[in-house]
N, C-alpha and C positions, 0 to 999 in steps of 0.2 A: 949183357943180360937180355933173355929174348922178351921182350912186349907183354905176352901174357905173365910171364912170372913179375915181370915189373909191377902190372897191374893189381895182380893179388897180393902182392907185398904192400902195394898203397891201400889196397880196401881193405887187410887184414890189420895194418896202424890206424884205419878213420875207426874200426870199430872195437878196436882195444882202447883208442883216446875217447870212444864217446861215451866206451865201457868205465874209463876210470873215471869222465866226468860224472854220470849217473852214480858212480858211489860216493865221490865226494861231495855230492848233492845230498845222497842222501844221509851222509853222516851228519852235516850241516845240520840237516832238516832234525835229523831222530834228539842231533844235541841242543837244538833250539827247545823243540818241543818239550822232551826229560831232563831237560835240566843238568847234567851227569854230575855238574861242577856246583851245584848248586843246592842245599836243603836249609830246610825251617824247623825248628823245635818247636813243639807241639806245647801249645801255653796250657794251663790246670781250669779247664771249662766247671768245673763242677763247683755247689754252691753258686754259680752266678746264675742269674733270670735268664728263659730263652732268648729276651731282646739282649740282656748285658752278652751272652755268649757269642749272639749273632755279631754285636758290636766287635767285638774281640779278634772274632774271626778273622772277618773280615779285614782290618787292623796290620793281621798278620797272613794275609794272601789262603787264607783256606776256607772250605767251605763247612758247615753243618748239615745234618741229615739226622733225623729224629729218627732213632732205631726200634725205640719203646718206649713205655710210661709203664710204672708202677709206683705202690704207696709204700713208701719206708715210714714208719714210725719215727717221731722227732728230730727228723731234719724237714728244712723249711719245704713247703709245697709250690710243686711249681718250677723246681729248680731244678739244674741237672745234676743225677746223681753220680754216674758214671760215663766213661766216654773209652772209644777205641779209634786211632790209636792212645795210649795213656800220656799223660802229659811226659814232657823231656824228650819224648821220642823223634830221630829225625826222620823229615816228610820233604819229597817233592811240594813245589809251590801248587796250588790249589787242591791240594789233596782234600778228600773228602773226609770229614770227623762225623763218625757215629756217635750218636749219644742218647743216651735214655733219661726221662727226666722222671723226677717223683710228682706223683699226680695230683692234683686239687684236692681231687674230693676220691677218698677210700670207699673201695666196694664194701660191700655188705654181705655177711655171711651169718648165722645162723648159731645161735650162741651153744654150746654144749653140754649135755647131760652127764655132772660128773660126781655128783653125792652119791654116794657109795663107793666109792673106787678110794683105792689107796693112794696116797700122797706118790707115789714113783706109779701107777697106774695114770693119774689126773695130770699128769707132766707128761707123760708118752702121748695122750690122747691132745694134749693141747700140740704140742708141737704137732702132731699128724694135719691137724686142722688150724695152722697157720698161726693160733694164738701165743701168746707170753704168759707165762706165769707169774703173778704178782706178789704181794705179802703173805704170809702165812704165818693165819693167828688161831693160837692154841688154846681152848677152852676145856675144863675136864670133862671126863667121855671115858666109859670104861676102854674104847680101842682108840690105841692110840694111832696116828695118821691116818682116819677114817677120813674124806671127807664128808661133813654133815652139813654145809651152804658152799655157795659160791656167787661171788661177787662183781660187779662191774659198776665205777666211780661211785661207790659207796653205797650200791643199792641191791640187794638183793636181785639175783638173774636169773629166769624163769628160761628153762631148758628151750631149746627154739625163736628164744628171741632175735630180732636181728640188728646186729651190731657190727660198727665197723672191721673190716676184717685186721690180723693182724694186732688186736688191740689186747690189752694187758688184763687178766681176770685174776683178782686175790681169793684166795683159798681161809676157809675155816676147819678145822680141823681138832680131833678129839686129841687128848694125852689123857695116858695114866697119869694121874699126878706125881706112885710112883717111879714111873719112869720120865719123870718129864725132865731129862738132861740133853744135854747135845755136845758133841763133842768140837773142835774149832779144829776144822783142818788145815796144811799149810798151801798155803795160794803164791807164796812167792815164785815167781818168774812165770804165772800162769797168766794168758791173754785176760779179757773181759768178760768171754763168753762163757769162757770154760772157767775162770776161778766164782761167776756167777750160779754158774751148774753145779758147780760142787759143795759153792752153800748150802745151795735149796736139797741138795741130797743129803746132806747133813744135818735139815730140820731146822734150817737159821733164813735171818733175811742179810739181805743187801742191806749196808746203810749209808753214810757220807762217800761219794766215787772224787776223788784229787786226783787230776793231771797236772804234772807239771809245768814247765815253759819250755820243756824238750815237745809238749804235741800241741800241734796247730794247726789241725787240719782235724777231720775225721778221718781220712785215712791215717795220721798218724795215732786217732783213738783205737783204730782197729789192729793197729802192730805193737800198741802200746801193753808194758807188762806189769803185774804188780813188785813192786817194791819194799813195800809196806803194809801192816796187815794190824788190825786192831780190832779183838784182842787177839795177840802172837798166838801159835798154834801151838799146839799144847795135846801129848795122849793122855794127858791128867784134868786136864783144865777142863770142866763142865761146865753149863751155861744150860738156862731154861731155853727151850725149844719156841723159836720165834722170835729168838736173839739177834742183834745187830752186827755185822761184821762190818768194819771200816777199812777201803781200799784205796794204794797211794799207788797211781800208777806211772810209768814211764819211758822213754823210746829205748828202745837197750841200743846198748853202744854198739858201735859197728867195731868190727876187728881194725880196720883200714884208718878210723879214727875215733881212739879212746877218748880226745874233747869233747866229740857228737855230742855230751850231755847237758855240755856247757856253753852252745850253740848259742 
């Protein structure tokens, strides 16, 4: 073999060997770093205090990162409400958790002008402007679902006051006397929200809410369905207007495991 070809056969093997040391270096390095063999289940941050979450965290090799703050109405303040990734989920070790926590202290918003407006009027305008709708109490009035007051924790509410946002306002309103019936619609297998909305368009209130020992969580309040319904729903059944409806709610069983209920 002549010298030169020898030579380039030797320089052409040092930088094919140095080539495959550099990749196996860097597969080394990429599987140290990502872990590829390796993940964490992502623990249920929400409900715990910023320090309980940090605690947790940490515990379990990841980090927090405060993504937002907002006010939920009756869950505890302070606490986090939601978080991404969602709990269960697997994560590389120190991955970084979003999380939004519910705030101390609720803004202030500007209470609403709603006497005159009809009962499905005073419902459209409150949700537009962040509030809840509260009880609704029927007093005679020749129009019926007129409202003629509106209320906030018991006192009378003067259009432009300012209140915390998000907060629950009761309605008074007119009935015919004779029309003062209301019909019980059926809520079964309907969530909270939506079997709560179809009360108040029916001209009734909310009244006893049962969860069972299937929800233990508020996320399980939120997938939670009703069950039960008192009084049963009825196209005959009347009921004066500003009536009680009582709701038994529940996890609905999963396809995968019909026990689920009996967890």
């Amino acid at each position: 073999m002549k010298p030169g070809i020898k030579r380039f056969i030797i320089h052409l093997s040092l930088i094919l060997g140095v080539i495959a040391i550099i990749i196996m270096l860097s597969q080394s390095w990429l599987n140290h770093f990502t872990r590829h063999s390796q993940s964490l289940i992502v623990p249920d941050f929400t409900g715990m205090s910023v320090p309980q979450a940090q605690k947790a965290a940490k515990a379990h090799a990841l980090q927090l990162q405060m993504m937002d703050s907002l006010f939920v109405p009756n869950k505890p303040r302070g606490t986090v409400f939601r978080q991404i990734p969602e709990a269960g989920s697997k994560v590389k070790k120190n991955r970084r958790i979003l999380i939004t926590i519910n705030s101390v202290l609720p803004r202030k918003a500007k209470a609403p002008s709603l006497v005159g407006f009809s009962l499905r009027q005073a419902k459209a305008e409150l949700v537009s402007q962040n509030f809840s709708l509260g009880t609704l109490y029927y007093v005679a009035d020749f129009a019926t679902n007129n409202v003629l007051e509106q209320h906030y924790r018991g006192a009378t509410l003067v259009p432009g006051t300012p209140i915390d946002a998000h907060s629950v306002i009761d309605l008074v309103l007119g009935v015919d006397p004779a029309q003062n019936i209301a019909y019980v619609p059926l809520l079964i297998g309907l969530n909270y929200e939506i079997a709560v909305d179809l009360i108040t368009d029916h001209c009734l209130n909310v009244g006893a809410i049962r969860f069972d020992a299937t929800v233990r969580s508020y996320a399980d309040s939120l997938a939670a369905v009703v069950v039960k319904q008192e009084p049963e729903a009825s196209n005959t059944l009347v009921r004066n207007m500003g009536s009680h409806v009582n709701l038994f709610l529940s996890l609905p069983q999963s396809p995968n495991n019909p026990n689920e209920a009996n967890r």
